[in-house]
C-alpha positions in Angstrom: -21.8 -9.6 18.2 -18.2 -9.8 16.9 -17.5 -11.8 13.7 -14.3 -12.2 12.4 -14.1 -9.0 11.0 -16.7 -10.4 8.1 -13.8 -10.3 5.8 -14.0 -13.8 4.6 -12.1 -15.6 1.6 -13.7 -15.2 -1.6 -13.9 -17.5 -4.6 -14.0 -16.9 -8.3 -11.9 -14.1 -8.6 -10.0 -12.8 -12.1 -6.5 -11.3 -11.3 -3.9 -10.0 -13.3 -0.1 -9.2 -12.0 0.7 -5.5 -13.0 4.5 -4.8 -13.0 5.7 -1.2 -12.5 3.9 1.6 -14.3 4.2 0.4 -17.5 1.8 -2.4 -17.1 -0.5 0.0 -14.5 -1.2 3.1 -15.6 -2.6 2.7 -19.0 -4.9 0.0 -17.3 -6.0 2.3 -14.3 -6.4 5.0 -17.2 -8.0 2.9 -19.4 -10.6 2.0 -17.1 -11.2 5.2 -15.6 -12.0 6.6 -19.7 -14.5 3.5 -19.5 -16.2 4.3 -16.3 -20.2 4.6 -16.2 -21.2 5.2 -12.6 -18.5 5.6 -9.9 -14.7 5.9 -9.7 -13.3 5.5 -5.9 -9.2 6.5 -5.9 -7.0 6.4 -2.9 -3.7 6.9 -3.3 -0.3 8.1 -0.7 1.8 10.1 -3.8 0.0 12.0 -6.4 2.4 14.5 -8.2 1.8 17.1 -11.0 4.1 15.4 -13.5 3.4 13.2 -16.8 1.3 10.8 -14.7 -0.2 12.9 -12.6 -1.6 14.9 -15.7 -2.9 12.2 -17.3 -4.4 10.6 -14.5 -6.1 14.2 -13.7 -7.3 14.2 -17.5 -9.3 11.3 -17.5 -10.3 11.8 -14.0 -12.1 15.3 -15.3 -13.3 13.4 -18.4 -15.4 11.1 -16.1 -16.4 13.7 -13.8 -17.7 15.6 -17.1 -19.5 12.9 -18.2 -22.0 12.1 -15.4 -19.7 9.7 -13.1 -19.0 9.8 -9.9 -14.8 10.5 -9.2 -13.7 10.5 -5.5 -9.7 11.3 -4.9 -7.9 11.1 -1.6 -4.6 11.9 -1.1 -2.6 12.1 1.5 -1.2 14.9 3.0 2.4 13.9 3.8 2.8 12.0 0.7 1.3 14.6 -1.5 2.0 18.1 -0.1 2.9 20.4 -3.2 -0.1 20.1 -5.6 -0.4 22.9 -7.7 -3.9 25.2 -6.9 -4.8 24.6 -10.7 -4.1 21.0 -11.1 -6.8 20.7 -8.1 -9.1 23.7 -9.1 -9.3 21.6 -12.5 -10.7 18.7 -10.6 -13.0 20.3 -8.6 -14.6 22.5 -11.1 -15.5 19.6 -13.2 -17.3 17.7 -10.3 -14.0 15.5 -9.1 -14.1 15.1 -5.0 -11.0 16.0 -4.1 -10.2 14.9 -0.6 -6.7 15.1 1.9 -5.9 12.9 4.2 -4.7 14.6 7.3 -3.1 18.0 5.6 -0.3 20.3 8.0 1.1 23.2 7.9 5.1 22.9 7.6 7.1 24.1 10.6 10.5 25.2 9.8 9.9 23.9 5.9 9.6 20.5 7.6 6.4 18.6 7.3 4.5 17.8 10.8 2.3 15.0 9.9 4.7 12.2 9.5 2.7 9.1 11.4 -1.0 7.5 10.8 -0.3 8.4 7.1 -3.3 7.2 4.8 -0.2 5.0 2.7 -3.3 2.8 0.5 -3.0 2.7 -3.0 -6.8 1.9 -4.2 -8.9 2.2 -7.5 -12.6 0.8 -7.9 -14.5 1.1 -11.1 -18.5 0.4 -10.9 -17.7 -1.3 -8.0 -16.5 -4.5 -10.4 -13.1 -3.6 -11.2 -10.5 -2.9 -8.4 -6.7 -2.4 -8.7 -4.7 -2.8 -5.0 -1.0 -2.5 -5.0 2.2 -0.4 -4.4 2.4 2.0 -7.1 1.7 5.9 -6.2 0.6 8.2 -9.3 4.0 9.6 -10.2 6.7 9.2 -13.2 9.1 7.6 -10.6 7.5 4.3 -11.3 8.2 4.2 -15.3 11.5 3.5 -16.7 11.5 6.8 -18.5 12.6 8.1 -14.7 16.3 6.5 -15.0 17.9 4.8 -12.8 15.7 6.0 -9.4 12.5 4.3 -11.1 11.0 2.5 -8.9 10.6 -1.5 -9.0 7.0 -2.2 -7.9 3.8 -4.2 -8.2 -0.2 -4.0 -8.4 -2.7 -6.3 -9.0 -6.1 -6.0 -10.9 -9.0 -7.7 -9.7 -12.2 -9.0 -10.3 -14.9 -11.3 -9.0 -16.7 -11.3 -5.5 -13.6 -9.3 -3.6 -14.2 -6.7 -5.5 -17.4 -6.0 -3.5 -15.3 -5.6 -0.3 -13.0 -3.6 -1.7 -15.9 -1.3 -3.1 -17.9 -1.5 0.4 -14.8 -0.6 2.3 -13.6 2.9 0.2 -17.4 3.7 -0.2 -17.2 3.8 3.7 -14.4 5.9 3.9 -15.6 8.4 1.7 -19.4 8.3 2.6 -19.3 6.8 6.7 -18.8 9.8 9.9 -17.1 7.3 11.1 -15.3 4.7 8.3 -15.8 0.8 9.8 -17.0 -2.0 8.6 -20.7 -2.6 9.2 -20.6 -6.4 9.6 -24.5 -6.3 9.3 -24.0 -4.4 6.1 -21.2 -7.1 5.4 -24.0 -10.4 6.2 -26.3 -8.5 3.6 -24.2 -8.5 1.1 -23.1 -11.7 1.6 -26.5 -13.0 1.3 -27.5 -11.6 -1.4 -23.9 -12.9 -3.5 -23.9 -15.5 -6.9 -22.7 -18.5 -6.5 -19.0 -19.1 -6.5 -17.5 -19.7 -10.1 -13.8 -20.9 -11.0 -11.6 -18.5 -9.8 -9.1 -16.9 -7.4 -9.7 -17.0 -3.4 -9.1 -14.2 -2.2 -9.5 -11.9 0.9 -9.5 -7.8 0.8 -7.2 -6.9 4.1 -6.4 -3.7 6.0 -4.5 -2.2 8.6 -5.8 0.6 10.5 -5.4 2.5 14.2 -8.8 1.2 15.3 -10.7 -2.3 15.0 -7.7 -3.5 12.2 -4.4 -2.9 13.6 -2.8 -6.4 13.2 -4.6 -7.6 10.1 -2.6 -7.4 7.3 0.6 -9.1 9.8 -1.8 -12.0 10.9 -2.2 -12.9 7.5 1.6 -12.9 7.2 2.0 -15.1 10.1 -0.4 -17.6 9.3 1.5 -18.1 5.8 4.6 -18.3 7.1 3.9 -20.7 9.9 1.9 -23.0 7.6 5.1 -23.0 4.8 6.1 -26.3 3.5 8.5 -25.7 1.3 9.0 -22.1 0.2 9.0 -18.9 0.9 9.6 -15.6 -0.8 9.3 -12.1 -0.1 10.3 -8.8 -1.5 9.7 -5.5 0.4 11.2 -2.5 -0.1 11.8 -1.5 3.2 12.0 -4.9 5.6 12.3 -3.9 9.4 9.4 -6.4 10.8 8.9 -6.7 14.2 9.7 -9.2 16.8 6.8 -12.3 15.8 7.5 -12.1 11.7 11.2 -12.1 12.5 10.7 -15.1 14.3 8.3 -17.1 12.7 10.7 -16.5 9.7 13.6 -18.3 11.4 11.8 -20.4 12.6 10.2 -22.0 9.1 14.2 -22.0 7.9 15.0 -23.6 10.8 13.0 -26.7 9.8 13.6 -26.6 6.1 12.1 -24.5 4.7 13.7 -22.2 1.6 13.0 -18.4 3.4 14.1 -16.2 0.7 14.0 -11.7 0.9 14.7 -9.5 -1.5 15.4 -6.5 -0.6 16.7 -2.7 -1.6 20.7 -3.1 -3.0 20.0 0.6 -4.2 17.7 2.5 -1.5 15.7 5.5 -2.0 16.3 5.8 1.7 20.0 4.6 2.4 18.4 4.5 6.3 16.0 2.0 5.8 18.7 -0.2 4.4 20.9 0.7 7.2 18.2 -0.6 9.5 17.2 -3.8 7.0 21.6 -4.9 7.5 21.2 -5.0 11.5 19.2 -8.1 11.0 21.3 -9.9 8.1 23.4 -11.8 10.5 20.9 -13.2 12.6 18.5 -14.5 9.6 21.5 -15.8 7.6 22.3 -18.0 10.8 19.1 -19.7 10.8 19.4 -20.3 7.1 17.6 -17.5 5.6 18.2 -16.6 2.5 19.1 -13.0 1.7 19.5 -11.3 -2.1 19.6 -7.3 -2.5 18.1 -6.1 -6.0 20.5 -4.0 -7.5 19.2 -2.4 -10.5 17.4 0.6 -9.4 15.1 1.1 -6.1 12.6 -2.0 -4.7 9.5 -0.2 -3.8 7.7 -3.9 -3.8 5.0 -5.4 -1.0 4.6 -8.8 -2.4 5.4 -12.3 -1.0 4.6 -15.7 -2.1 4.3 -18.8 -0.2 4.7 -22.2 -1.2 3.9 -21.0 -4.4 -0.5 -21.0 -3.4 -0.3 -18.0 -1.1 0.3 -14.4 -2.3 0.0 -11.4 -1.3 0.1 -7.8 -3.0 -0.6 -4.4 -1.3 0.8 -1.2 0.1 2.1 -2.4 3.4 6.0 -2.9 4.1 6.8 -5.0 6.7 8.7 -2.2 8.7 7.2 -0.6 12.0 5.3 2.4 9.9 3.3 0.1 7.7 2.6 -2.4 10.2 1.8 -0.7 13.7 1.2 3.1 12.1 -0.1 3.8 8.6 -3.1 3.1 7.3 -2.6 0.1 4.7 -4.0 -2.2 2.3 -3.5 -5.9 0.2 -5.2 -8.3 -1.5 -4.2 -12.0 0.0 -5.0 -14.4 -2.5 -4.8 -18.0 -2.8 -4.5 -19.0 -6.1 -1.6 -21.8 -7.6 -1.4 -20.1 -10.7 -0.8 -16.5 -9.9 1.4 -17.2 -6.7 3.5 -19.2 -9.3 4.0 -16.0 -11.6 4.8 -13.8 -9.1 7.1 -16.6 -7.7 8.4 -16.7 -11.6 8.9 -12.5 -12.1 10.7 -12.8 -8.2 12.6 -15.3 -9.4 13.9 -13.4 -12.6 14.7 -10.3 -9.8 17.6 -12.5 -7.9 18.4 -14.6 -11.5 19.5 -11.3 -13.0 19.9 -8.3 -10.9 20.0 -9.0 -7.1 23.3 -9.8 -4.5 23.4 -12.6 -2.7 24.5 -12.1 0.6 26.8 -14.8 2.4 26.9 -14.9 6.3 30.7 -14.6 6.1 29.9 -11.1 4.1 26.6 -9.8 5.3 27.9 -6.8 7.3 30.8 -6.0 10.0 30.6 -8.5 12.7 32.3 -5.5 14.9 31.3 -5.0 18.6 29.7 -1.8 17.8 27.8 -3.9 14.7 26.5 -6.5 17.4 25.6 -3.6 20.5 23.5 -1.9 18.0 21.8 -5.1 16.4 21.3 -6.6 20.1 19.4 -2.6 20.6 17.5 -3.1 16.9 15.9 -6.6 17.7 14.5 -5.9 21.4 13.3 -2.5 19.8 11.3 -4.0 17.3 9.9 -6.5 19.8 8.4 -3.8 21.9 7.8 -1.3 19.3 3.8 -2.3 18.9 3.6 -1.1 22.2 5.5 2.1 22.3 3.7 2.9 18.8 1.0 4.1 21.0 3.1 6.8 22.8 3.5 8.3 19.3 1.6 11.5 18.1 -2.5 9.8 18.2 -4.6 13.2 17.2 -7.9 12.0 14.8 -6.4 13.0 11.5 -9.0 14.5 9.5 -10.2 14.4 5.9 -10.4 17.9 3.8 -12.5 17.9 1.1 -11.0 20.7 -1.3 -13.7 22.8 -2.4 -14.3 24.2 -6.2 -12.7 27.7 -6.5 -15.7 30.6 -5.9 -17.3 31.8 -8.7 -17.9 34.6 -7.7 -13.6 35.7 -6.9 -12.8 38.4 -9.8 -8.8 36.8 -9.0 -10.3 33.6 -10.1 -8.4 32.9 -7.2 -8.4 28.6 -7.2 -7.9 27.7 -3.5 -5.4 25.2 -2.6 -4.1 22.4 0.0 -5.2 23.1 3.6 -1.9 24.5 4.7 -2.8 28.0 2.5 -4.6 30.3 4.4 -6.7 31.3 0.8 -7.6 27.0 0.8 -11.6 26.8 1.5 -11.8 23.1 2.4 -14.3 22.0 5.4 -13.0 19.0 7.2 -14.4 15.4 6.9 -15.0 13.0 9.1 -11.9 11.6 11.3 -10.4 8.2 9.8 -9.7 5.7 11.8 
């Protein structure tokens, strides 16, 4: 039997737009300190700074108290945590898991595809924040001008129970699915629909889910009326969201994209300006935020559709990593997102005209001609890249019994006593 991957719309939800750190962290915090049963965190940067500690403090004050606390990181994203700030964890009952840990070769790091890139927290399993922002100081204002411009969005209502079912499974499934008879059940046995939020829990993964989060893209784009909007930090789509895009300017519709004016990674804007001349000829619209680094996923559609998550629309995110959003239809919150977007190109983006977008030089055209074929066939090639199971380490507490009090540490240390999970998908 083969449903439509039981992730179905649901009503009633509660959201809440969280803008850059300031607005997340002392929610995520706060309802970690106020936890009674289970805390389920995924997340692709974890570092050992200001919000790293803090994060690690209330983390051990729920594992101390009786609560569940499940962590995974992942390995690329998250490679130098200190032995202490995980032996702390660990020793106070926190799971501490790595997604697909490497040794370095040459100082460089080896696992750079299938990258567990999700940014997840579930309370109780009735609280759930899904977004963009990693668990590091780059994402306050405090960091200067490299903080990171970025977006989350806390949830809850009836999604929440998908989002709950779906990190329970990776943490607790040999194999991490979703158990559409488990999903019917669960269903069954759900309140009726109150007032509230539609929404639908979506994810991208190597397996069952590899277009998912893109489908819901397209299906937004080619049912646009009037307006759409999208900010992504690093915008290299492929071949069918390039032209779906067009094609909705093409017949009047306002396409708008922000995008990086001051990268973190001058290459993916490099990459993002081969494209600037064919959008701006069908009438896209295209603004660069200037003020410090876009490290958004969002989009809005005719001001009902929206979408928050972890994905960029570049070939990593949408053919690669493993990734995940909340796509919600809601008139009220697609029209404050729409409104903080808005306030993004009213005050601190460029508008680029066709006449300046980027050097119409032969050179500039041979190498945008190569870019737009490549991304039409790059789902395909995706497959020749590197395909091994990545596996889940669970970091285990450091031995009692070592007279060095010696506290372990990430995989790649030959002292590090984790045992390997179960493969993701």
């Amino acid at each position: 039997m083969r449903l439509e991957h039981v992730r179905h719309w649901k009503p009633g939800n509660r959201l809440q737009l969280l803008e850059n750190g300031e607005a997340f962290f002392p929610r995520v915090f706060e309802a970690i300190a106020a936890a009674r049963r289970e805390v389920l965190l995924e997340t692709f940067i974890l570092f050992d700074d200001k919000v790293g500690q803090e994060l690690r403090s209330v983390l051990i004050g729920a594992a101390q108290r009786g609560v569940r606390v499940v962590v995974t990181v992942d390995g690329y994203g998250s490679p130098d945590l200190p032995d202490d700030f995980i032996a702390g964890m660990t020793q106070a009952g926190v799971s501490f898991r790595v997604f697909d840990p490497a040794p370095r070769l040459l100082g460089l790091r080896t696992n750079v595809f299938r990258r567990l890139h999700r940014k997840l927290v579930v309370i109780d399993a009735e609280l759930a924040f899904v977004g963009g922002i990693n668990f590091s100081v780059e994402h306050l204002w405090e960091f200067g001008p490299a903080a990171k411009q970025d977006y989350a969005v806390e949830v809850q209502g009836p999604v929440v129970a998908d989002i709950h079912r779906f990190a329970s499974e990776a943490v607790d499934a040999p194999r991490p699915g979703w158990d559409w008879r488990r999903a019917l059940r669960s269903r069954a046995s759900e309140q009726p629909a109150v007032p509230g939020a539609r929404a639908v829990f979506v994810t991208r993964d190597n397996q069952e889910h590899r277009t998912d989060i893109e489908q819901h893209y397209l299906f937004a784009i080619r049912a646009a009326r009037r307006r759409i909007l999208i900010a992504n930090a690093y915008f290299f789509p492929g071949y069918r969201l390039l032209r779906e895009l067009r094609r909705a300017a093409q017949r009047g519709v306002l396409v708008e994209l922000i995008m990086q004016g001051e990268p973190d990674m001058p290459i993916a804007q490099h990459a993002a300006r081969t494209l600037y001349d064919r959008l701006l000829r069908d009438g896209v619209k295209i603004y660069e935020y200037c003020q410090r680094p876009l490290h958004g996923k969002v989009a809005v559609v005719d001001e009902e559709w929206a979408t928050v998550g972890s994905s960029n629309l570049d070939p990593l995110s949408l053919s690669l990593n493993l990734e995940a959003n909340l796509v919600i239809r809601d008139a009220a919150f697609a029209t404050h997102l729409a409104g903080r977007l808005q306030t993004l190109i009213d005050r601190h983006c460029k508008h680029f005209e066709s006449a300046e977008a980027v050097s119409c030089s032969k050179w500039h055209l041979a190498v945008s001609f190569l870019v737009y074929h490549f991304l039409r066939r790059f789902p395909a090639w995706s497959g020749w890249l590197p395909a091994h199971a990545p596996k889940v380490h669970l970091v285990a507490p450091p031995s009692t019994d070592d007279p060095q009090g010696d506290p372990g540490g990430l995989p790649d240390s030959p002292r590090h006593p984790a045992t390997k999970g179960a493969g993701y998908p």
